[in-house]
Residue frames relative to the residue before (quaternion, step in Angstrom):
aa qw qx qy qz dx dy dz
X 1.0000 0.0000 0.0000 0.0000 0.00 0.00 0.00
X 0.1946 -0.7068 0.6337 0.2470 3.70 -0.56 0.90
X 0.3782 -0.6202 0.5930 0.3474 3.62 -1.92 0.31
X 0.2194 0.5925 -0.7373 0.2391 3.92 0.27 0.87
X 0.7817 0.3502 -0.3641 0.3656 4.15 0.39 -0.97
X 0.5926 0.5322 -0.4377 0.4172 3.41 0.91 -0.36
X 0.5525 0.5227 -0.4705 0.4475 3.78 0.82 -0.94
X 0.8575 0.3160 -0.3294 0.2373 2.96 0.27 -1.10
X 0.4796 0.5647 -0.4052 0.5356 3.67 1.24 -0.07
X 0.6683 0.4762 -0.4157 0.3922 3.42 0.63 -0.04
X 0.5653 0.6674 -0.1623 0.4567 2.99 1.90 -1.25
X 0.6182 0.5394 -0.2585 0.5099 3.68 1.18 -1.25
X 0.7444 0.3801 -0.2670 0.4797 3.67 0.42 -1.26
X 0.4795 0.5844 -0.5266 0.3889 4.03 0.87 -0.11
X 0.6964 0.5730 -0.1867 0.3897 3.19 1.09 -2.05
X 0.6626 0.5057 -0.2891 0.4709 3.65 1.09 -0.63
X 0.7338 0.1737 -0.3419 0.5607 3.64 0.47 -0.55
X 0.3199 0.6184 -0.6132 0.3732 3.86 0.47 0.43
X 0.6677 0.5388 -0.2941 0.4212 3.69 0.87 -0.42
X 0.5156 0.6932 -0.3175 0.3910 3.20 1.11 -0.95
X 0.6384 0.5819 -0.2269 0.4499 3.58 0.77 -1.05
X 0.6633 0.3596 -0.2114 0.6213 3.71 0.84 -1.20
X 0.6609 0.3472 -0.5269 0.4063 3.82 0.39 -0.23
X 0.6298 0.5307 -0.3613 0.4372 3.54 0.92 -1.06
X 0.5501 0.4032 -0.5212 0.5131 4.08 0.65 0.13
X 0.6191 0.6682 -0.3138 0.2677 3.15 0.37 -1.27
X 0.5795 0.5918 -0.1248 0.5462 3.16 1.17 -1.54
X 0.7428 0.4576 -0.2111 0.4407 3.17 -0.14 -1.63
X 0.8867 0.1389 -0.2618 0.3548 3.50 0.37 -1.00
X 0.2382 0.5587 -0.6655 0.4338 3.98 0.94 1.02
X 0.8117 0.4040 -0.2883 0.3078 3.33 0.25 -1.37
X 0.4774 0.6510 -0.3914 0.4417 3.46 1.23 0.26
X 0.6772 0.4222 -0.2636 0.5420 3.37 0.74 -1.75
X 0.5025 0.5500 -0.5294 0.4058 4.19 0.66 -0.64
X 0.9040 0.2383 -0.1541 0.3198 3.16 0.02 -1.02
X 0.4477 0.6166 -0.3381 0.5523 3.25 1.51 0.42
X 0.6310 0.2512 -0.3451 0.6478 3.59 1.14 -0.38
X 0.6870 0.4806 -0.4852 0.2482 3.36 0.31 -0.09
X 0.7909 0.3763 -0.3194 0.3617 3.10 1.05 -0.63
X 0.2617 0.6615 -0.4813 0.5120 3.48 1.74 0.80
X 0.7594 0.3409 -0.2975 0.4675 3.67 0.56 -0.87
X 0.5142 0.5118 -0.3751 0.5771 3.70 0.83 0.05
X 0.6840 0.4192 -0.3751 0.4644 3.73 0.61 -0.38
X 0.6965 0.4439 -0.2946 0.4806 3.01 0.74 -1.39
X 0.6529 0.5920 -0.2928 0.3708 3.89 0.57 -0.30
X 0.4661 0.6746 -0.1894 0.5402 3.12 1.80 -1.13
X 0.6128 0.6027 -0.1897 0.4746 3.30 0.96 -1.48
X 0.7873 0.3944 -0.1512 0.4492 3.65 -0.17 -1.62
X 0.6554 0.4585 -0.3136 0.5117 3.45 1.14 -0.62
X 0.5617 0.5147 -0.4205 0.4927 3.71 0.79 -0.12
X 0.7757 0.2983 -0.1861 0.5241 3.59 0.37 -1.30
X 0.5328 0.4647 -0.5726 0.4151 3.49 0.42 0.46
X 0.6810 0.4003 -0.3795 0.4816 3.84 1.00 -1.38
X 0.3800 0.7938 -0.3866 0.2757 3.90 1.40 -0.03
X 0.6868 0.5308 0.0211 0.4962 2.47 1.31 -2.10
X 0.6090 0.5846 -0.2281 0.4851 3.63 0.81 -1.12
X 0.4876 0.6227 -0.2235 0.5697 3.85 1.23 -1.36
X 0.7540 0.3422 -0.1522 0.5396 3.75 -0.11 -1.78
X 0.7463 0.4473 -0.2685 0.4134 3.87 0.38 -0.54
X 0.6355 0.3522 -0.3733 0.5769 3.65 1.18 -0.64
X 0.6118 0.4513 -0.4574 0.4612 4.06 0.78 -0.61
X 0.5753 0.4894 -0.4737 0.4530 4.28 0.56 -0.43
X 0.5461 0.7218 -0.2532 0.3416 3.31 0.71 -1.04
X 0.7437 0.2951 -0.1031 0.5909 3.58 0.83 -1.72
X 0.5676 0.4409 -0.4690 0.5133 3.58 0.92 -0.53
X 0.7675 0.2889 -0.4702 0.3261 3.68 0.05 -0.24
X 0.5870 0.5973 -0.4203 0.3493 3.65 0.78 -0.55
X 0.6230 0.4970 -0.4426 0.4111 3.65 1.14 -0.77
X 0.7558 0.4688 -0.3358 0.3102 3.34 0.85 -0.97
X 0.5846 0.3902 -0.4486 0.5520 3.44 1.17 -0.28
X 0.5060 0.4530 -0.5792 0.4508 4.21 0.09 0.27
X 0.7624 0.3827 -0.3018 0.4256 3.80 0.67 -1.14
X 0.5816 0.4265 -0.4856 0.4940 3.59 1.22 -0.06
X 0.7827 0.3744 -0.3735 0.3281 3.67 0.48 -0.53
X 0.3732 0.7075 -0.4066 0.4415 3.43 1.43 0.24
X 0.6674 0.5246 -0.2048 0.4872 3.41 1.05 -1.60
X 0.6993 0.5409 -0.1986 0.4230 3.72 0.77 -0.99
X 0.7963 0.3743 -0.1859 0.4374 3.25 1.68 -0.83
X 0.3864 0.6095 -0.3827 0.5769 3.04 2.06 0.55
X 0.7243 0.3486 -0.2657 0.5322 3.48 0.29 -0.64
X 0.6845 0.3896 -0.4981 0.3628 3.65 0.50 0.13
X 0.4935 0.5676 -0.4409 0.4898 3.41 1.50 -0.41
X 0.5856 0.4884 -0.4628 0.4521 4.12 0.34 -0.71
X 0.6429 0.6307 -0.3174 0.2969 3.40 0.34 -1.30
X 0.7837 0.4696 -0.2086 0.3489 3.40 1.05 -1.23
C-alpha cells in the first residue's frame, strides 16, 4: 500500500475542518450583532420609558396648576356673590 492515499485522506479531512473555524466566526459573530441590537432596543426603550414618566410628571404638574387656578377663580366668584347679597 503506498501513503500517496492516506496523505491525501489526511489532506482532505484537514481541508474539511479548516471550515469549521469560518463557520464558528460566522456563528459567533450573528450572535454578537443579536445581542448588540438587542441591547440597542433595551436602550432605546429605557429611553421612551423615561420621557414618557417625563411627560406624565409635566402633565400631572399642568393638571394642579390648572385646578388651583380654577379653585382661585371660583373662590373670587364666591366672594363677590357674598358682597352682592
Amino acid at each position: 500500500m503506498s501513503k500517496e492515499p492516506k496523505e491525501q485522506r489526511e489532506s482532505g479531512a484537514e481541508d474539511e475542518t479548516g471550515n469549521d473555524g469560518e463557520i464558528e466566526r460566522s456563528v459567533l459573530a450573528a450572535v454578537d450583532n443579536v445581542a448588540r441590537q438587542a441591547a440597542e432596543a433595551q436602550r432605546e426603550l429605557a429611553a421612551e420609558v423615561k420621557e414618557s414618566a417625563e411627560n406624565d410628571q409635566e402633565d400631572a404638574e399642568n393638571e394642579e396648576h390648572a385646578a388651583k387656578f380654577a379653585e382661585g377663580v371660583h373662590e373670587r366668584d364666591s366672594r363677590r356673590n357674598e358682597v352682592k347679597k
